[in-house]
C-alpha positions as CSV (number, residue, x, y, z in Angstrom):
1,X,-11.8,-182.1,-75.9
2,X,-12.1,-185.1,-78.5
3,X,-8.4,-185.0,-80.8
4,X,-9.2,-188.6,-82.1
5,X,-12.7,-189.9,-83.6
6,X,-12.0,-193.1,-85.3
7,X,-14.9,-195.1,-87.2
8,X,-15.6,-197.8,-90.3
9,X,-14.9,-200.4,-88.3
10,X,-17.6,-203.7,-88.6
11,X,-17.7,-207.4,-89.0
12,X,-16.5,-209.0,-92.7
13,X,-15.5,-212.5,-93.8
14,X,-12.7,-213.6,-94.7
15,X,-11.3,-211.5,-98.1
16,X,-13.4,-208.9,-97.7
17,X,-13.0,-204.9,-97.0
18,X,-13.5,-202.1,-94.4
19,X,-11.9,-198.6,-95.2
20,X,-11.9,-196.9,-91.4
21,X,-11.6,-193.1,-91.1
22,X,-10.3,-191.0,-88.5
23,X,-11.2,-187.2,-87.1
24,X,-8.2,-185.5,-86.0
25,X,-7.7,-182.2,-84.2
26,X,-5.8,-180.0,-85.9
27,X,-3.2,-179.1,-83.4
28,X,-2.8,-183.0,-83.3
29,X,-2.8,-183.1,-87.7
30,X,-0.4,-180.4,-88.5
31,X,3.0,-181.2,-89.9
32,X,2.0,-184.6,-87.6
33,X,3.0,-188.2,-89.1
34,X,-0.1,-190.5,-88.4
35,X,-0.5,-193.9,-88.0
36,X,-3.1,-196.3,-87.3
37,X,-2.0,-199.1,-84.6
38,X,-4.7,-202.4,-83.9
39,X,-4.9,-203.7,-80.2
40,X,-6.2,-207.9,-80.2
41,X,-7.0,-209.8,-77.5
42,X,-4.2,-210.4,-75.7
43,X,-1.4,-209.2,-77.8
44,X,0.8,-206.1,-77.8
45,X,-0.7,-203.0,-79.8
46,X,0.5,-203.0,-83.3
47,X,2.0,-200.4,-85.6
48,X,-0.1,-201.2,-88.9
49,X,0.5,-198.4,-91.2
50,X,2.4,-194.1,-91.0
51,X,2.2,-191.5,-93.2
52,X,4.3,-188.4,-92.9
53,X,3.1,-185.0,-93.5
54,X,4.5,-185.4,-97.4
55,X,2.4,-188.9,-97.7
56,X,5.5,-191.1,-97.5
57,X,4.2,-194.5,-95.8
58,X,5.2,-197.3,-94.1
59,X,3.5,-200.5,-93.5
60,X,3.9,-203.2,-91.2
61,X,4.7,-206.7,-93.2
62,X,1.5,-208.8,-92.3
63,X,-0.4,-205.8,-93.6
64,X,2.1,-204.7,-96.7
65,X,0.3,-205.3,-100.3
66,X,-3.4,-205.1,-98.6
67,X,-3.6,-202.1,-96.6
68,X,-3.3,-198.4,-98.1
69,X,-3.2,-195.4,-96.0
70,X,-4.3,-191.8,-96.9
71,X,-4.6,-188.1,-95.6
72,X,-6.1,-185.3,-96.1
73,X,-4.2,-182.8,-95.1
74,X,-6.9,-180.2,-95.5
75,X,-10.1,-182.0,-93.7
76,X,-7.1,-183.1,-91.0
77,X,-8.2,-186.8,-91.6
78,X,-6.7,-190.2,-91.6
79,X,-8.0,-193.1,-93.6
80,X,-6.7,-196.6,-93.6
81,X,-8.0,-198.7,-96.9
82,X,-8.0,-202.5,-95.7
83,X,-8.6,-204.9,-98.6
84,X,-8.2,-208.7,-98.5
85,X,-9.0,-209.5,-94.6
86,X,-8.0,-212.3,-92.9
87,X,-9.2,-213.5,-88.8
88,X,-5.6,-212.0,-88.0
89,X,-6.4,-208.3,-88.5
90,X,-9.5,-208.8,-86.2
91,X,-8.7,-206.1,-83.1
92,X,-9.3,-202.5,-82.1
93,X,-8.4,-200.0,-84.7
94,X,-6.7,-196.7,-83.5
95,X,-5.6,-193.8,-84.6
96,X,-2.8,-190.8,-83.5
97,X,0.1,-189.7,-84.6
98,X,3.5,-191.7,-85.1
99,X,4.8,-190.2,-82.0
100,X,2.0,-190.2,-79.9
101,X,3.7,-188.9,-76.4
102,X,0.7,-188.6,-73.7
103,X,-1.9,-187.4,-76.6
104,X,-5.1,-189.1,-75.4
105,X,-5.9,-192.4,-77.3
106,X,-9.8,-191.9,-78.8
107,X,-12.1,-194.7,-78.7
108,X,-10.7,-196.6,-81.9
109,X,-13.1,-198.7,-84.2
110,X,-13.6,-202.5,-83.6
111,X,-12.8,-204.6,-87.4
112,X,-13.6,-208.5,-86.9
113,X,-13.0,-210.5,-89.7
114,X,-14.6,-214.0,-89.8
115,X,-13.6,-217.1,-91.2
């Protein structure tokens, strides 16, 4: 069973902006916090941006002031709002809650940002 669709994803220059959206399942979405993490080439995968079941966020600094994330607690989505790109946020998008635990990672949305 799917729990994690993400999409939005694509290829922008440098300034530009992608909002990405993400499917959850709602055993996953209830009462969850959710978060979107990025995976680049060869680096770590990144906490980027939480919200808690009550909409208080949290951002990660590189991404503070340009990023805005959103829920929808009803359609048990996840949208991340990414304005003012740079090459640095070029990676794999992916979705699932703050706590993930061994829930499934989906297929995430590629977001490449050229200079």
């Amino acid at each position: 069973q799917v729990q994690l669709v993400e999409s939005g994803g694509g290829l922008v220059q440098t300034g530009g902006s992608l909002r990405l959206h993400c499917a959850v399942a709602e055993t996953l979405f209830m009462g969850s916090t959710m978060a979107w993490w990025r995976e680049a080439p060869g680096k770590e995968r990144e906490l980027v941006a939480s919200i808690s079941w009550g909409r208080t966020t949290n951002y990660a600094p590189p991404v503070k002031g340009r990023f805005t994330i959103s829920r929808d607690n009803t359609e048990h989505t996840v949208d991340l709002q990414m304005n003012d790109l740079k090459p640095e946020d070029t990676g794999v998008y992916l979705c699932n809650r703050l706590h993930y635990g061994r829930t499934p990672w989906g297929q995430g949305t590629q977001v490449t940002v050229s200079s």
